[in-house]
C-alpha positions, 0 to 999 in steps of 0.5 A: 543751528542757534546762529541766526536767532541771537547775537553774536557775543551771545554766540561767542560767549556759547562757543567758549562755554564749549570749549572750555567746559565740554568739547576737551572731554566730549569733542571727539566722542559721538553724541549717541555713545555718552549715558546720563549717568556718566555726564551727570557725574562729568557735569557734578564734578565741574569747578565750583561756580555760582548759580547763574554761571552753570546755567550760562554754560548749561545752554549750549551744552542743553542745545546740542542735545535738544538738537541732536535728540530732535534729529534722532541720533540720540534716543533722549536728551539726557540734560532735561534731567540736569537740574537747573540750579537755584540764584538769587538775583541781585536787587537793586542798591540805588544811590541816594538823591545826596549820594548822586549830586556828590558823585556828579561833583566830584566828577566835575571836580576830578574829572574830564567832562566827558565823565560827569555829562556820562554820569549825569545822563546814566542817572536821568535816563535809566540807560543800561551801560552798554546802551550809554556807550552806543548812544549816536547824536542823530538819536538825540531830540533836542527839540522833543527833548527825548533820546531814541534808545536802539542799540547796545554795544558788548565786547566791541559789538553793536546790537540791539537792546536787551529787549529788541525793542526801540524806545523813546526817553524824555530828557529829564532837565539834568540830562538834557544839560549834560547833552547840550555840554557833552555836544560841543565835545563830541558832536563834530567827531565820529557821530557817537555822543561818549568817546573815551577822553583817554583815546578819543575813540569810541568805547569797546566796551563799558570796563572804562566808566565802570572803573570811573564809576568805582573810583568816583564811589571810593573818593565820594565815601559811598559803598561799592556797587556795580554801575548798572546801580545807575539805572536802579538810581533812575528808576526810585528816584522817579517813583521818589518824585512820586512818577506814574511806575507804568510811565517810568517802566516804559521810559526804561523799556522794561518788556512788560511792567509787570517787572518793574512792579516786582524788581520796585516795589519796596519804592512804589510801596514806601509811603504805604508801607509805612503807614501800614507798620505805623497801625500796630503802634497805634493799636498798641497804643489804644489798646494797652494799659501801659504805656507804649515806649516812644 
């Protein structure tokens, strides 16, 4: 019923929630015959799990019941009253502007170059990995100097981007460089600008550069974080060279910029922040007898 309005891998990640979580205990038993009470007890004693996973494997359970109580053969749905849990969203962990050059050489150190152009481009666009390895060479504009951002690959899949909406990056210096070497490995094979060094074939999906990206973290001496830290990278980075917000959250092709503003805005607050807290010390200061402690 939900087919035709998401993609597939969010229609097989529904299916597996399915099977795994609920059609062993409810596959055979008719729809109208289950009580809240007796599922409000089934969904409690469920493995523990973090926030975000239960609401994950909560939709589709939630839609077969919305679906069966708009048809009629239930009386009510029953999961309107299964609370969604509380998560906090994991903010960004940027790197540094030291951080990324250290990385990007000891990419190009220990490396095939595939990996530091992939890096360097990650880290001057503000891609999302999975839009990284679905990148085609017809997308890139050299002579513009912008890439067109139109698809994500997840689990061997091609879709669309996270927000279904096409955008236009303007090349940054240091990722247009990484294009223009990256060409003369790529642009004559299968049309994608990022094929695994490994295989020579294209990525699946993005568990090789996140491994690269651990292991480069680990030999750099930086503190783990996940690969989408790219992304976050590009955003402060632009508000640290002191960019327009508004302009950087369309290049990232946030829905809205109102987003961007929340996710960012300890960066595109620095400079007023810290003449903000400065205030109290000076008021401290001219107000006090004694002297403040430098």
């Amino acid at each position: 019923m939900v087919a035709p309005t998401i993609s597939t891998t969010t229609l097989a990640e529904y299916r597996r929630a399915l099977d795994r979580y609920f059609l062993p205990t409810y596959g055979r038993k008719p729809i109208a015959s289950i009580q809240y009470e007796e599922f409000a007890l089934f969904v409690a004693r469920l493995p523990p799990m973090a926030g975000k996973t239960f609401n994950n494997i909560m939709i589709p359970a939630r839609g077969v019941f919305e679906y069966a109580f708009r048809t009629r053969k239930v009386k009510q749905d029953i999961t309107t009253h299964i609370l969604w849990r509380k998560h906090q969203a994991p903010g960004p962990d940027p790197l540094e502007v030291d951080e990324v050059m250290t990385v990007l050489d000891h990419l190009a150190a220990a490396y095939h170059p595939v990996w530091r152009n992939y890096f360097e481009v990650a880290f001057f666009t503000g891609l999302r990995p999975s839009e990284m390895i679905a990148t085609r060479w017809p997308s890139v504009d050299f002579r513009r100097e912008q890439l067109r951002v139109s698809a994500a690959r997840v689990r061997a899949t091609d879709k669309d981007t996270k927000t279904h909406a096409i955008r236009h990056v303007d090349l940054q210096t240091l990722a247009l460089c990484a294009l223009r070497r990256q060409r003369e490995l790529t642009e004559s094979k299968t049309g994608l600008v990022f094929l695994n060094p490994s295989t020579g074939r294209k990525f699946a999906d993005t568990a090789a550069p996140l491994q690269v990206w651990y292991d480069a973290l680990k030999a750099a001496g930086i503190r783990k974080r996940g690969a989408r830290q790219t992304r976050h990278t590009y955003a402060t980075l632009c508000l640290h060279a002191g960019m327009n917000p508004a302009y950087v959250s369309r290049q990232m092709g946030h829905a809205n910029a109102k987003m961007f503003f929340e996710v960012y805005s300890r960066w595109i607050d620095g400079d007023a922040n810290t003449r903000e807290k400065a205030k109290m010390d000076t008021f401290l200061t001219v107000s006090s007898t004694t002297p403040f402690p430098t």
